[in-house]
C-alpha positions as MATLAB code, in Angstrom:
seq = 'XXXXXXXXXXXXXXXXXXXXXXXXXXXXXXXXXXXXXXXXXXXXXXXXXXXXXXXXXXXXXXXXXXXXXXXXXXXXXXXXXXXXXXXXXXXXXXXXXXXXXXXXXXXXXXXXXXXXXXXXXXXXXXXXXXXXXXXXXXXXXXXXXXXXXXXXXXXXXXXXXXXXXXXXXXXXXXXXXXXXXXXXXXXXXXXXXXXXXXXXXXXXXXXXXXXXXXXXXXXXXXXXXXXXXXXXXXXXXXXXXXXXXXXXXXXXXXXXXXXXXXXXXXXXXXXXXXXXXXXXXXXXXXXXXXXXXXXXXXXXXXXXXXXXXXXXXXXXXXXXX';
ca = [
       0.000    0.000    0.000;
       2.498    2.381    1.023;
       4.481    1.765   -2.412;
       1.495    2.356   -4.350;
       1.245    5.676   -2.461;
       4.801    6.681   -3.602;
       3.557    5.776   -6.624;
       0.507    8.198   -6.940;
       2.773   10.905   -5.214;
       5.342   10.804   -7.944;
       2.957   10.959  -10.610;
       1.856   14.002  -10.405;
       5.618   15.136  -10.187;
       5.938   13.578  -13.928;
       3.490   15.178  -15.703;
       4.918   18.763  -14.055;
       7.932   18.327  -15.311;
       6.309   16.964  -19.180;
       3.869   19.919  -18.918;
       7.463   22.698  -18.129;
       9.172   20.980  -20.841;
       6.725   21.113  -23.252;
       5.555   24.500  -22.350;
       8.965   26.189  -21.308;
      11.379   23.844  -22.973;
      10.154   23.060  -26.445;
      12.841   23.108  -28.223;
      13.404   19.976  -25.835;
      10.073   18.205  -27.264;
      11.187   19.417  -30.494;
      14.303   17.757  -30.644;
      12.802   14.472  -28.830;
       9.988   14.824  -31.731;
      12.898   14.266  -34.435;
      14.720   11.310  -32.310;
      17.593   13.612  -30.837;
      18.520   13.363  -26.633;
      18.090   17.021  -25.651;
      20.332   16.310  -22.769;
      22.512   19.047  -24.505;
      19.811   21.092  -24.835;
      19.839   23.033  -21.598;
      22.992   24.574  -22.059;
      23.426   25.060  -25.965;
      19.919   24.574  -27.270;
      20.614   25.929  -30.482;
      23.892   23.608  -31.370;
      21.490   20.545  -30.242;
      19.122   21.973  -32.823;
      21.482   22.154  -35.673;
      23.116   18.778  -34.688;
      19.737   16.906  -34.754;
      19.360   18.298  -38.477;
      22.719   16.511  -39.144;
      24.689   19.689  -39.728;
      27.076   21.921  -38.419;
      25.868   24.904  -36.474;
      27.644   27.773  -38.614;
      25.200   30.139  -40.919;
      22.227   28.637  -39.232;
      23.666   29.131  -35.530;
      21.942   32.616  -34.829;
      18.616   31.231  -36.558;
      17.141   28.452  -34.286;
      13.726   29.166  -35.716;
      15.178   28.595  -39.212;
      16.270   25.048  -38.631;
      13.125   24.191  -37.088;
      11.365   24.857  -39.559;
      13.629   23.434  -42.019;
      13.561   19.979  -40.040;
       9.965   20.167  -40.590;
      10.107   21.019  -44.230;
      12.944   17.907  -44.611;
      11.004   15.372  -42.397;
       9.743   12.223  -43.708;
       6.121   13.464  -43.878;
       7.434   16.372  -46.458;
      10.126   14.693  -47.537;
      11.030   15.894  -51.459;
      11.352   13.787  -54.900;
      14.873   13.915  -55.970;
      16.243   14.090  -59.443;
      19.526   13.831  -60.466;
      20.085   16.189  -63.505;
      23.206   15.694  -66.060;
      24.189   18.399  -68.141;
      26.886   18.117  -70.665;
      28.168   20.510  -73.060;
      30.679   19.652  -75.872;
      32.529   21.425  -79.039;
      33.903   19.716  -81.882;
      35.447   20.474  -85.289;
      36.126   18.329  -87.712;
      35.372   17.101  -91.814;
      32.015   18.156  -93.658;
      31.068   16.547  -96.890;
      28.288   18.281  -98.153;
      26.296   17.230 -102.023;
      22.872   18.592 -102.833;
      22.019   17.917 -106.515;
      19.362   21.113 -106.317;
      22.621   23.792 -106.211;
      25.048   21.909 -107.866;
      26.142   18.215 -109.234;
      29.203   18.597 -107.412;
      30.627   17.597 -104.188;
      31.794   19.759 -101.403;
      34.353   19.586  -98.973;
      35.555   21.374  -96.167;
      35.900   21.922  -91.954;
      32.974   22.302  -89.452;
      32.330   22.942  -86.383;
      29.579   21.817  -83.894;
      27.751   22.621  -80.497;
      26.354   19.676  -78.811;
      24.311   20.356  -74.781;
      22.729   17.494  -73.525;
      20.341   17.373  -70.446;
      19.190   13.949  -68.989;
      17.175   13.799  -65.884;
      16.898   10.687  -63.981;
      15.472    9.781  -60.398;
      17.381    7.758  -57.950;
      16.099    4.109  -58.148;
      13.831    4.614  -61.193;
      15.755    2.983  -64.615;
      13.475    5.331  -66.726;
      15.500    8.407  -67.557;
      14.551   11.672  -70.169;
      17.058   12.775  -72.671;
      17.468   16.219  -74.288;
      19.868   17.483  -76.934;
      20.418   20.584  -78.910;
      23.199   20.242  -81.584;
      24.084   22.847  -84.127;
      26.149   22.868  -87.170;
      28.230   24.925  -89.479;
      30.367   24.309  -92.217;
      32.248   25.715  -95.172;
      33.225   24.013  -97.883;
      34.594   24.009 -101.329;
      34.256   22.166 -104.565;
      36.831   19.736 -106.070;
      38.584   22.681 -108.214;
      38.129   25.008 -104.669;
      36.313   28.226 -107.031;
      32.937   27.333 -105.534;
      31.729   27.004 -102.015;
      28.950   26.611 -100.042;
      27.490   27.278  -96.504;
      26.100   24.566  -94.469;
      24.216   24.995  -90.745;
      21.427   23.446  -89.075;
      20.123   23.044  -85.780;
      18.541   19.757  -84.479;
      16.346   19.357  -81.453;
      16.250   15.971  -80.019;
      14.131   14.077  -77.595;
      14.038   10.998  -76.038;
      12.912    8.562  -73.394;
      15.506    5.367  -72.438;
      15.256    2.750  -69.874;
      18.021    1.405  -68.232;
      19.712   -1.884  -67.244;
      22.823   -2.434  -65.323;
      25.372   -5.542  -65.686;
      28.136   -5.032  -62.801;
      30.128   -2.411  -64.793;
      28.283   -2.715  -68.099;
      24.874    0.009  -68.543;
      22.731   -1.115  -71.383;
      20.346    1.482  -72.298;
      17.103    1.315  -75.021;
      14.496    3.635  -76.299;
      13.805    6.442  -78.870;
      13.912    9.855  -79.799;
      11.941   12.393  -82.013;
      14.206   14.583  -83.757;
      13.825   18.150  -85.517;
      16.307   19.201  -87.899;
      16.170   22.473  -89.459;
      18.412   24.000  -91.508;
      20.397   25.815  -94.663;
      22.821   24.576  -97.745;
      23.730   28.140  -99.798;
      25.812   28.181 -102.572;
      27.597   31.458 -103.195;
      27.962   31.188 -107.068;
      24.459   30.249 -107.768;
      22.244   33.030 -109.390;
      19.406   31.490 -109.411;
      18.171   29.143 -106.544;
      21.231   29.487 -104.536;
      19.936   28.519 -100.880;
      18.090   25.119 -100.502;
      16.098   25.081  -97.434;
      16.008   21.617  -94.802;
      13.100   20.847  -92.508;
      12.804   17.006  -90.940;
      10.621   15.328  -88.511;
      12.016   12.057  -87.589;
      10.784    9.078  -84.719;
      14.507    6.961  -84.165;
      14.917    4.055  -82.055;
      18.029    4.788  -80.017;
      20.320    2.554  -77.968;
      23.708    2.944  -75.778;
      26.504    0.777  -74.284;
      28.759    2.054  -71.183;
      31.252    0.486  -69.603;
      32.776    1.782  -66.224;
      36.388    0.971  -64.955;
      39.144    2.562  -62.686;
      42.138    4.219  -63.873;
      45.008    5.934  -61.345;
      41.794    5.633  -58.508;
      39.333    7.805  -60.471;
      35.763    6.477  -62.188;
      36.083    6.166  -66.039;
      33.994    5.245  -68.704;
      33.503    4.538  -71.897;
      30.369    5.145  -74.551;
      28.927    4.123  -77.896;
      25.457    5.507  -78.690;
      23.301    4.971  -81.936;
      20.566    6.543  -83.798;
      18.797    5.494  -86.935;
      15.877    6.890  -88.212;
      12.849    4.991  -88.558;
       9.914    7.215  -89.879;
       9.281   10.850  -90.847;
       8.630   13.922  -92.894;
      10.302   16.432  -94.975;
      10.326   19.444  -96.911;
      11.753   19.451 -100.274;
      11.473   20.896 -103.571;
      10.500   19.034 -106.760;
      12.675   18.599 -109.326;
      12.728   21.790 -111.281;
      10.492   23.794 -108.767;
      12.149   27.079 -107.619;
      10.885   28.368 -104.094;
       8.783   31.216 -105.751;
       6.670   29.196 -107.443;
       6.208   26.978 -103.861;
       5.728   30.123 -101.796;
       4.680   32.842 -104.083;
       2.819   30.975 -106.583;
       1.404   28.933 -103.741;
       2.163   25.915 -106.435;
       2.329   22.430 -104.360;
       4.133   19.806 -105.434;
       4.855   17.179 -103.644;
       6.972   19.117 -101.173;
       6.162   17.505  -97.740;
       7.231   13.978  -98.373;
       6.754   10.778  -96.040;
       9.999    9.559  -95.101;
      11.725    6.084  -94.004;
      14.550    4.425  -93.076;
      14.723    3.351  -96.795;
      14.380    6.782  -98.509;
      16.555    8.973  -95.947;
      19.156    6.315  -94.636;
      20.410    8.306  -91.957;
      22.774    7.445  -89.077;
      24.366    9.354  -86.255;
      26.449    7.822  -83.319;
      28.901    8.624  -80.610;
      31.849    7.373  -79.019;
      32.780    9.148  -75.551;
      35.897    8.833  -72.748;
      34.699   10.479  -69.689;
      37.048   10.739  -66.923;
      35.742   12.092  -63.621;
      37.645   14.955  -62.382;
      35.157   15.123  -58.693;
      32.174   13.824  -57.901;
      30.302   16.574  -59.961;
      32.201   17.158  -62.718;
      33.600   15.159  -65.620;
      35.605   15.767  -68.675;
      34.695   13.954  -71.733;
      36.396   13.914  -75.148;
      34.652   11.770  -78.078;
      33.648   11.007  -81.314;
      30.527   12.256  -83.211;
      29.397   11.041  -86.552;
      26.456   12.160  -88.293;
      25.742   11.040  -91.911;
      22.324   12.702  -93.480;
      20.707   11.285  -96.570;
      17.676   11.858  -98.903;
      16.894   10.332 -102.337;
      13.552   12.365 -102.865;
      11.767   14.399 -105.342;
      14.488   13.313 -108.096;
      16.892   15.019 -105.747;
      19.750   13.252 -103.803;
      21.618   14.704 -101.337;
      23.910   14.479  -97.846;
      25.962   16.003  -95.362;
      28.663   13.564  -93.888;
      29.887   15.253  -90.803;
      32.919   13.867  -88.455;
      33.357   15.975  -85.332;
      36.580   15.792  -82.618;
      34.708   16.530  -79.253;
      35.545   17.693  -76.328;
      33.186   18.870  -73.307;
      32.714   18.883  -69.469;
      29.419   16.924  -67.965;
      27.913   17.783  -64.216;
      25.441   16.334  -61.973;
      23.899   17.873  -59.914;
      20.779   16.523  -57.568;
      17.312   18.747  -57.321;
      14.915   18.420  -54.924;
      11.267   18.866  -55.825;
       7.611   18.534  -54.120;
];
């Protein structure tokens, strides 16, 4: 009896001292809310904050009230998607071989040059992963007997959606892309008709091989990715037309033409080295080959281009609601 007594007499006693800590300590219940001893509490109440947030107490130090509700915002309850985000940007000059039996019969040669930024966007855990790319183009070039030249740029737009699968250093990835090219071929002799004009829609199934291996303790890897065209549309001139009589004239013919892998055998694909230089940024230096082609309207033509590239890629992680 008398324990039980003790018992009721200490009771009370408890729930004071709950009641003052919730009431005059809570940054005590705060910190036992988010699974931290606030034993430290009582003499540096704002370092126990900080160190139950898992950081140091510097910028935030001063701003208790900041860090609580931070905690709050970062608890599981709120907790935020993540996505990691890879940019890469790359230059690259190199051979352009350029025919377009519109202008001229001939072939033309010369150097290029070409922008390539890439943005893929990926979350942790999920093997589905968005691709992307912006490339541009420009070239000069000359005939055989180097009295005529021509001007060749374009810009492409390319999007695409890969899934991922992983075989101890080997990534295997699969999917497709839709591509927009747009673009110019202008020859500087011609009088008449001396630009041709290049607008494509293409759907191209896509794939990629990476393997990843050490060298002097830093991450490597190595890349091959192809692209080949499977359906489409383009803009092209008949035989014969001139581009007043398709857009002054208003005289169709045949000039938006159905495309496939037969008629426009197109292929572009990439060989990369990246090295990692930290654990955000990477230096890559590659290969990029992109061979154009179009047998339509009675009119052939190509651009062959073969690019040296060389380009930094960073990840970075975003958080998101």
């Amino acid at each position: 009896m008398t324990n039980r007594f003790i018992g009721c007499r200490r009771l009370p006693t408890a729930l004071f001292f709950i009641l003052y800590s919730l009431f005059f300590r809570p940054k005590a219940a705060i910190l036992y809310s988010l699974g931290r001893r606030p034993s430290s509490l009582f003499f540096r109440p704002k370092a126990a904050i900080l160190y139950s947030l898992g950081r140091r107490p510097s910028s935030l130090f001063f701003r208790p009230k900041a860090a609580i509700l931070y905690s709050l915002f970062f608890s599981p309850a709120g907790a935020l998607a993540q996505t990691d985000v890879t940019t890469t940007y790359q230059i690259g000059v190199g051979r352009t071989n350029v025919l377009d039996t519109y202008l001229s019969q001939e072939k033309f040669k010369g150097t290029g040059a070409t922008f390539l930024g890439t943005i893929e966007r990926r979350e942790p855990g999920n093997r589905w992963s968005w691709l992307i790319e912006h490339e541009v183009n420009f070239a000069s070039v000359d005939d055989r007997t180097e009295t005529v030249k021509e001007l060749q740029g374009d810009y492409t737009l390319l999007l695409g959606r890969y899934y991922q699968w992983n075989f101890g250093r080997w990534d295997v990835q699969a999917g497709g892309m839709g591509t927009m090219n747009l673009g110019f071929i202008y020859n500087t002799s011609n009088s008449n008709n001396p630009a041709q004009g290049r607008l494509s829609l293409n759907v191209m199934p896509s794939g990629s091989l990476s393997y990843h291996f050490p060298v002097w303790h830093r991450p490597w890897k190595v890349s091959y990715k192809v692209e080949l065209p499977l359906v489409g549309v383009m803009f092209s001139p008949n035989y014969g037309q001139s581009y007043y009589e398709i857009f002054s004239l208003g005289q169709y013919d045949h000039n938006i033409v159905p495309t496939t892998f037969i008629s426009t055998p197109n292929l572009r694909h990439q060989l990369m080295v990246d090295c990692a230089v930290s654990s955000r940024l990477t230096l890559r230096i590659g290969y990029l080959g992109n061979y154009q082609q179009a047998d339509v309207n009675n009119l052939k033509s190509h651009i062959y281009s073969h690019r040296f590239m060389l380009g930094i890629v960073r990840t970075l992680r975003v958080l998101k609601k």
